[in-house]
C-alpha positions as MATLAB code, in Angstrom:
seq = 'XXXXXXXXXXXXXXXXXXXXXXXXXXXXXXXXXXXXXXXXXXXXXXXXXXXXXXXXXXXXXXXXXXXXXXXXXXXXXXXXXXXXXXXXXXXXXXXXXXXXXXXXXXXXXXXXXXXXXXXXXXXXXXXXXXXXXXXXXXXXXXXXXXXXXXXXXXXXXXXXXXXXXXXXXXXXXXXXXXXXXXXXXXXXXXXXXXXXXXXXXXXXXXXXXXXXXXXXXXXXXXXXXXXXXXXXXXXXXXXXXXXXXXXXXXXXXXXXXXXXXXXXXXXXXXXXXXXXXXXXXXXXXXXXXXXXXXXXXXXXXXXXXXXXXXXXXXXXXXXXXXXXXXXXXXXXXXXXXXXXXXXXXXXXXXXXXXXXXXXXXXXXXXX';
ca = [
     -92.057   53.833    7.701;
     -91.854   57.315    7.669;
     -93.298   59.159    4.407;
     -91.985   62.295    2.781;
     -94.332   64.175    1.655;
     -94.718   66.900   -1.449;
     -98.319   69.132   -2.571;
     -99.264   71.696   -5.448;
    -102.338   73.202   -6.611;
    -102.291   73.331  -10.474;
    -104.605   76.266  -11.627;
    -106.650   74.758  -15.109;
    -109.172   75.860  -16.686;
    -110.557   72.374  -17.126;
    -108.638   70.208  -14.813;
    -111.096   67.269  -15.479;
    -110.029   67.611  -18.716;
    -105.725   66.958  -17.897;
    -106.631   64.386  -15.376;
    -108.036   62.016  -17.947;
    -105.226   61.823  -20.252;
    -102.590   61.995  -17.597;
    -104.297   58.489  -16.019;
    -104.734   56.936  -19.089;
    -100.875   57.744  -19.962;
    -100.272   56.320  -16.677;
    -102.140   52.704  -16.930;
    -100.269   52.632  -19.913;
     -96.977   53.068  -18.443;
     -97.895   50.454  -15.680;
     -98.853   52.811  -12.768;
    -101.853   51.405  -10.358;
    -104.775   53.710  -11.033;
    -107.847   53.751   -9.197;
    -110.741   56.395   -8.239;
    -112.858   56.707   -4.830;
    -114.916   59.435   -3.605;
    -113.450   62.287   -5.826;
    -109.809   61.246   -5.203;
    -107.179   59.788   -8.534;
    -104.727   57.641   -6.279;
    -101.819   56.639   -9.019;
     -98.860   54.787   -7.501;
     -95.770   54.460   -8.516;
     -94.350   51.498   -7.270;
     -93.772   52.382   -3.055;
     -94.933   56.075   -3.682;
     -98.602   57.257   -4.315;
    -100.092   60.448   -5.500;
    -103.125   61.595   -4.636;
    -105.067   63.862   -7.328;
    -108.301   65.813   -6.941;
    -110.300   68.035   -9.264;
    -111.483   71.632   -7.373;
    -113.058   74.398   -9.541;
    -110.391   75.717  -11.863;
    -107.515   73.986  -10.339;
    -105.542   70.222   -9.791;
    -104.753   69.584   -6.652;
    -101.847   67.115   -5.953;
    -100.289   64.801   -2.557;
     -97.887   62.947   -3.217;
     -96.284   60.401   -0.737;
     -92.867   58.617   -1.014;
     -90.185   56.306    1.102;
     -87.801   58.496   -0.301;
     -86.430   61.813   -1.653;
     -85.500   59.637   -5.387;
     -89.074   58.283   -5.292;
     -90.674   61.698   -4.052;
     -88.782   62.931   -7.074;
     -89.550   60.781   -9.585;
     -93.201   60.808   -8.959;
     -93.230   64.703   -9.092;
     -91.787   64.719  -12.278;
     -93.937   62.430  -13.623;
     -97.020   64.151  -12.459;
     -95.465   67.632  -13.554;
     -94.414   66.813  -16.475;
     -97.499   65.271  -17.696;
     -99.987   67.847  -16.272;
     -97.567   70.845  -18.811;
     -98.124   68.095  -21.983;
    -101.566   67.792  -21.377;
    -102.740   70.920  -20.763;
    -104.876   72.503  -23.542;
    -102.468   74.230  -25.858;
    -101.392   78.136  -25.491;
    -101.441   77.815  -21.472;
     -98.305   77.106  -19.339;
     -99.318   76.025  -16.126;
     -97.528   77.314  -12.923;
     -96.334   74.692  -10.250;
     -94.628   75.219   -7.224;
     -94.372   72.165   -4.634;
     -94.171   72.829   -1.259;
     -93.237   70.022    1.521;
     -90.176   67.949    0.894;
     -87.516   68.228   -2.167;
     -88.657   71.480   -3.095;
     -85.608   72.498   -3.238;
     -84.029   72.296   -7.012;
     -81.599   69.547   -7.030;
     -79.765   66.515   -9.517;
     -82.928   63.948  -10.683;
     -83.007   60.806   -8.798;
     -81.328   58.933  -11.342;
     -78.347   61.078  -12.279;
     -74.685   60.501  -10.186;
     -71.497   62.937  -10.676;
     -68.303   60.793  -11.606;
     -64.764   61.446  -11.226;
     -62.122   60.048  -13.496;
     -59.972   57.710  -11.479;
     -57.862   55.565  -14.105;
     -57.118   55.426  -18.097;
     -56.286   52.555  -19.841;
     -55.712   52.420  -23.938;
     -56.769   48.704  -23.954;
     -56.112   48.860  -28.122;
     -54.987   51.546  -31.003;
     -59.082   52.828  -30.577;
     -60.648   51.768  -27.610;
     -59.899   53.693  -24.259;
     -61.040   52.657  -20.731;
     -61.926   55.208  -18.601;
     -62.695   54.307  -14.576;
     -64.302   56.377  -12.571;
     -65.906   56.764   -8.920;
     -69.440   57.767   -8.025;
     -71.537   57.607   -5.201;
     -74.963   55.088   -4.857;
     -74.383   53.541   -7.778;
     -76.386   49.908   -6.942;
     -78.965   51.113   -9.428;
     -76.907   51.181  -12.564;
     -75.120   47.619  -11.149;
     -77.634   45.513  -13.607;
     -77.453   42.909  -17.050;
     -80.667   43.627  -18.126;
     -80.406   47.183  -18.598;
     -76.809   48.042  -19.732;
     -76.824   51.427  -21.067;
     -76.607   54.752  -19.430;
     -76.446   58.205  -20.624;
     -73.295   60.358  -20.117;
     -73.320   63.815  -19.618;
     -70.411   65.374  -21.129;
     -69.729   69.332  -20.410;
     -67.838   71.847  -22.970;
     -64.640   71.454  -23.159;
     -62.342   74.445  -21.560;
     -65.197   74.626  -18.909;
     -63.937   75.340  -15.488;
     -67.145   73.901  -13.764;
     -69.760   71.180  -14.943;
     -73.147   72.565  -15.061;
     -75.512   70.037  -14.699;
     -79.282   69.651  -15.586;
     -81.219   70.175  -12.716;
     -85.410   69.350  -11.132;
     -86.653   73.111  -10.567;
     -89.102   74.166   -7.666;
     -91.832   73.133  -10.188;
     -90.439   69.240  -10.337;
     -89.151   69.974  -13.914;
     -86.314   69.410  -15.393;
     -84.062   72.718  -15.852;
     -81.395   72.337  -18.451;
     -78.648   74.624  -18.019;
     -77.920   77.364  -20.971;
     -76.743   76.044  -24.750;
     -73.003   77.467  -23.903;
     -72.833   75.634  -20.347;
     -74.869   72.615  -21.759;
     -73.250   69.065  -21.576;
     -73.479   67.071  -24.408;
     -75.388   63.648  -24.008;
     -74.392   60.058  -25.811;
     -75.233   56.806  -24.504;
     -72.779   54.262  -23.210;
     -72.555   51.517  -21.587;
     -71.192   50.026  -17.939;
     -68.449   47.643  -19.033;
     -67.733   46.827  -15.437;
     -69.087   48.296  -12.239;
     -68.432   47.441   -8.575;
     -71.053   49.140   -6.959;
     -70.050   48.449   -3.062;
     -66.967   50.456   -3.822;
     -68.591   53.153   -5.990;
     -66.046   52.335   -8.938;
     -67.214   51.354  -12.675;
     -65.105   51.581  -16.173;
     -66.666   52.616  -19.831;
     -64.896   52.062  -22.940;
     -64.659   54.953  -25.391;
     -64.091   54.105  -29.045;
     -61.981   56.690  -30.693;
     -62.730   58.206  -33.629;
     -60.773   60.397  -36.312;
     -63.973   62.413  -36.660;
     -64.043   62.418  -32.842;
     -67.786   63.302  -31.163;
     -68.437   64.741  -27.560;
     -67.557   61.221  -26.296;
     -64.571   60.366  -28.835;
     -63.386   64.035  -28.121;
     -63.639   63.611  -24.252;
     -61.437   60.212  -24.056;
     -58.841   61.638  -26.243;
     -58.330   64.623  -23.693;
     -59.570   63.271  -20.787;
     -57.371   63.663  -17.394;
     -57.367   62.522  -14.073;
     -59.918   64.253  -11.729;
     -62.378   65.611  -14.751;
     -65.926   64.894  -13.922;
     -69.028   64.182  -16.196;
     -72.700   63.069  -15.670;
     -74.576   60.114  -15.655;
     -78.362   58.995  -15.905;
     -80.057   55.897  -16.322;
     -79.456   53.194  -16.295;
     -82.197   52.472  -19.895;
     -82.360   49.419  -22.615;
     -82.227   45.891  -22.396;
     -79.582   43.303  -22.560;
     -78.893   40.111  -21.249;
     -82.135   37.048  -21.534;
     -81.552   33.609  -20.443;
     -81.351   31.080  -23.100;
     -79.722   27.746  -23.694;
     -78.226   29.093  -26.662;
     -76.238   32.840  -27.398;
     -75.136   34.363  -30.856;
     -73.706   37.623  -30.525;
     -72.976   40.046  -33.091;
     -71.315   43.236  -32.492;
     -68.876   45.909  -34.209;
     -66.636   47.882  -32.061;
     -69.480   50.255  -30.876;
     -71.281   46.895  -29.647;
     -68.066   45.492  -28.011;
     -68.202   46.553  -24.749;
     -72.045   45.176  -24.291;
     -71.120   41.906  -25.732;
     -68.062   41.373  -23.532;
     -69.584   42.148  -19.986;
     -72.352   39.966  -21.075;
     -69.771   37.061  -22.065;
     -68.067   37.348  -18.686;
     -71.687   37.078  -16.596;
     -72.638   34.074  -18.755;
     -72.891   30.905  -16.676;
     -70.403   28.009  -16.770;
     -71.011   26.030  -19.978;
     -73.038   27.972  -21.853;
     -72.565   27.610  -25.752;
     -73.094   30.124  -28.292;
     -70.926   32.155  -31.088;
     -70.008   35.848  -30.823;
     -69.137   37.590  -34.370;
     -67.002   40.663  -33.972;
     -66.167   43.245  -36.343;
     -63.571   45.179  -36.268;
     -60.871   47.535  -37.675;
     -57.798   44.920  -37.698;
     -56.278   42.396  -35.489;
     -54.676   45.319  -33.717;
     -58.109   46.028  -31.794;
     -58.883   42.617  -30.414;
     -58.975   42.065  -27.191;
     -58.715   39.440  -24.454;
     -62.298   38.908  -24.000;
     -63.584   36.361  -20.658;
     -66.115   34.123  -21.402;
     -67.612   29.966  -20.875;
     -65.512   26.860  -22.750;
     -68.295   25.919  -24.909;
     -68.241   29.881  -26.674;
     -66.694   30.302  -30.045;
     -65.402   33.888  -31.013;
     -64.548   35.029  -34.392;
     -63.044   38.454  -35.314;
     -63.944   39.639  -38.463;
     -61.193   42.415  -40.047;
     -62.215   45.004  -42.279;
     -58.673   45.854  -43.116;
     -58.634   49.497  -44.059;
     -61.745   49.802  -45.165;
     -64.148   52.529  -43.615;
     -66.431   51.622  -40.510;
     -69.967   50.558  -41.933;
     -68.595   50.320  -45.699;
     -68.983   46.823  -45.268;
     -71.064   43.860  -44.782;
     -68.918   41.170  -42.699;
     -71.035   40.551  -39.978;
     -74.481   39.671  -42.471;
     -72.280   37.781  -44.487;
     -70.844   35.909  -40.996;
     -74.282   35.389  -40.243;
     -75.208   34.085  -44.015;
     -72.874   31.045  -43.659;
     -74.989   30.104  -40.026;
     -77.104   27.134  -40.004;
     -80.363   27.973  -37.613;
     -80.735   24.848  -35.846;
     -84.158   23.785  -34.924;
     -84.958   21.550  -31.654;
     -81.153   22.452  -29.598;
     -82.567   25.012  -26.571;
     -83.525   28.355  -26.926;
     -81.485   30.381  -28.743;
     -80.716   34.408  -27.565;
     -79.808   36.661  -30.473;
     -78.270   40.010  -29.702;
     -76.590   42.819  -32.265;
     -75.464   45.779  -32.130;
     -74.129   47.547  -35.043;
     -74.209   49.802  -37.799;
     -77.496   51.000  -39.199;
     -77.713   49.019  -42.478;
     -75.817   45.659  -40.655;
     -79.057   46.116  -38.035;
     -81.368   45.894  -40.450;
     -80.096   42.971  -41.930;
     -79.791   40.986  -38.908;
     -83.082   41.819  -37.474;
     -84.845   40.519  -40.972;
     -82.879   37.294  -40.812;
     -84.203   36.694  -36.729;
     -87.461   37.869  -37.689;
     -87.122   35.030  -40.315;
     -85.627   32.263  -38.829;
     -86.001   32.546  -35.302;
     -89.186   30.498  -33.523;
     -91.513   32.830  -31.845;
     -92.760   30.287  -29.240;
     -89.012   29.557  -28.008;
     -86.102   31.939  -29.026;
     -86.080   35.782  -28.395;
     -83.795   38.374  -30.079;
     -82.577   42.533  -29.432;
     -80.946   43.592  -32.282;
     -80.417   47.615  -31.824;
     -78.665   50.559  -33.767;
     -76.364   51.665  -32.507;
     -75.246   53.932  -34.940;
     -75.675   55.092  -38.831;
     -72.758   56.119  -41.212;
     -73.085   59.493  -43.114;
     -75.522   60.576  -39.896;
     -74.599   62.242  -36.652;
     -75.932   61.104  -33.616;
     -78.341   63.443  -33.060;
     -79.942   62.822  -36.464;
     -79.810   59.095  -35.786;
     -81.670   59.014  -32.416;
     -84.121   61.259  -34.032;
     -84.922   58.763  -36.715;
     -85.215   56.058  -34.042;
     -88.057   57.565  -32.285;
     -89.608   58.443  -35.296;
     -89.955   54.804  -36.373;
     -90.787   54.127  -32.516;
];
């Protein structure tokens, strides 16, 4: 196999002193670490970099199958080597060898808008076409982050990995806006996949871009990132409309004769839709009839009236909701759910009274 290869000599004034940290961050993060005769050797799964204190510098080989993997691993190292160097310095780094070029990261596509479909009253699917897209073509990781430019801009600007293996965001007027989505069907072989778009009255960047969207506009995408689907005898599903789309590509890639219950909030019977999924599944829709999104509490009260069966199978919770509804449900799993047999994801997806921003600034902070 044929390796590309990518070097950089990192002035420090302690390198010693960034290595440590940087391979401890690493072991933690599940890299292979290991030390002979003066030389760091951290891989990253098929690509290896090679890391050796000098006086007053880092020096830094890196080897890789590919330009993605080259990529990745020069980011990693990069990246890491600017957070843990001693604070007040910047460090200069400029790669030479392969991919020094700047280009896209290895994990970001361009899409096109293909198709639009208004499936109900508030929920707009959106198919597009992209190019390698087996990576985000997965049920255990079913979220991916969209990258939304301005709108009235005649050309996306999109973030780019500088000479230094950084990332290089482009300026705040030209900058896209980022939300996270998720694939609600992909066919990877022909490069096509399909998001749904809840739309709002107090539309966001992603609200605001289905409502005007057109044929031929283009956004970004990176990823793909969180969990999803576990196998389990036994599903309950609970979901409001920003959780919809999850919970019905997982229905449809359920096995034959899988039982379970999926509890679905949403606006009215207007917005249900005609969901795919085994015999032995029960679905309820539960209306909230006018009142406001996250004003009320009809999927914890849903789940109140549940018996938690002991001694049936495993039993796979999954949520995704409103911020008080999550917190709810992931007290009741916590309670009655048996560590040694079921398993449970019950995520945020969103907090009333809080913009997104805010929101996925609170979630790292209790991280």
């Amino acid at each position: 196999m044929t390796m590309l290869r990518a070097e950089t000599r990192i002035a420090l004034p302690d390198p010693a002193a960034v290595l440590r940290p940087l391979c401890e961050h690493m072991r933690e993060h599940e890299a292979e670490v290991s030390e002979a005769d003066g030389v760091t050797t951290i891989g990253f799964g098929e690509s290896r970099a090679e890391l050796t204190v000098e006086p007053g510098a880092l020096s830094v080989v890196i080897e890789a199958p590919d330009l993605a993997q080259l990529q990745g691993s020069r980011f990693a190292i990069a990246s890491h080597v600017v957070e843990f160097a001693p604070e007040g310095t910047a460090p200069a780094i400029h790669w030479s060898g392969d991919g020094a070029e700047p280009m896209l990261p290895p994990d970001f596509r361009v899409l096109s808008v293909t198709g639009v479909e208004q499936l109900t009253p508030h929920m707009r699917r959106i198919r597009f076409r992209g190019e390698d897209l087996a990576r985000y073509d997965s049920l255990e990781a079913l979220h991916v982050r969209l990258f939304i430019p301005p709108a009235g801009l005649a050309e996306p600007v999109w973030p780019m990995i500088g000479a230094d293996g950084l990332l290089q965001t482009p300026p705040p007027e030209q900058r896209p806006a980022v939300r996270k989505y998720t694939i609600r069907e992909i066919d990877a072989a022909a490069g096509t996949l399909a998001i749904d778009f809840v739309l709002h009255d107090d539309a966001g960047p992603g609200s605001a871009f289905a409502a005007r969207v057109q044929l031929g506009d283009r956004i970004g995408m990176a990823g793909p990132g969180g969990r999803g689907l576990k196998q389990a005898q036994r599903y309950l599903f609970l979901a409001d409309e920003t959780g919809l789309p999850a919970l019905a590509r997982m229905l449809e890639h359920l096995p034959a004769g899988t039982s379970g219950l999926a509890l679905v909030e949403i606006a009215d019977a207007a917005e249900r839709q005609s969901l795919t999924m085994p015999e032995g599944f029960s679905l309820r829709w539960l209306h909230r009839d006018g009142a406001a999104p996250g004003s009320t509490s009809l999927l914890t009260d849903a789940l109140a009236t549940l018996e938690w069966p002991a001694g049936e199978g495993s039993l796979y919770l999954w949520a995704a909701c409103e911020h008080a509804a999550f917190r709810e449900i992931r007290a009741a799993a916590r309670q009655y759910l048996r560590a040694e047999v079921d398993a449970h994801l019950v995520v945020s997806y969103w907090r009333a009274g809080v913009s997104e921003e805010q929101h996925a600034a609170e979630k790292r902070k209790a991280a």
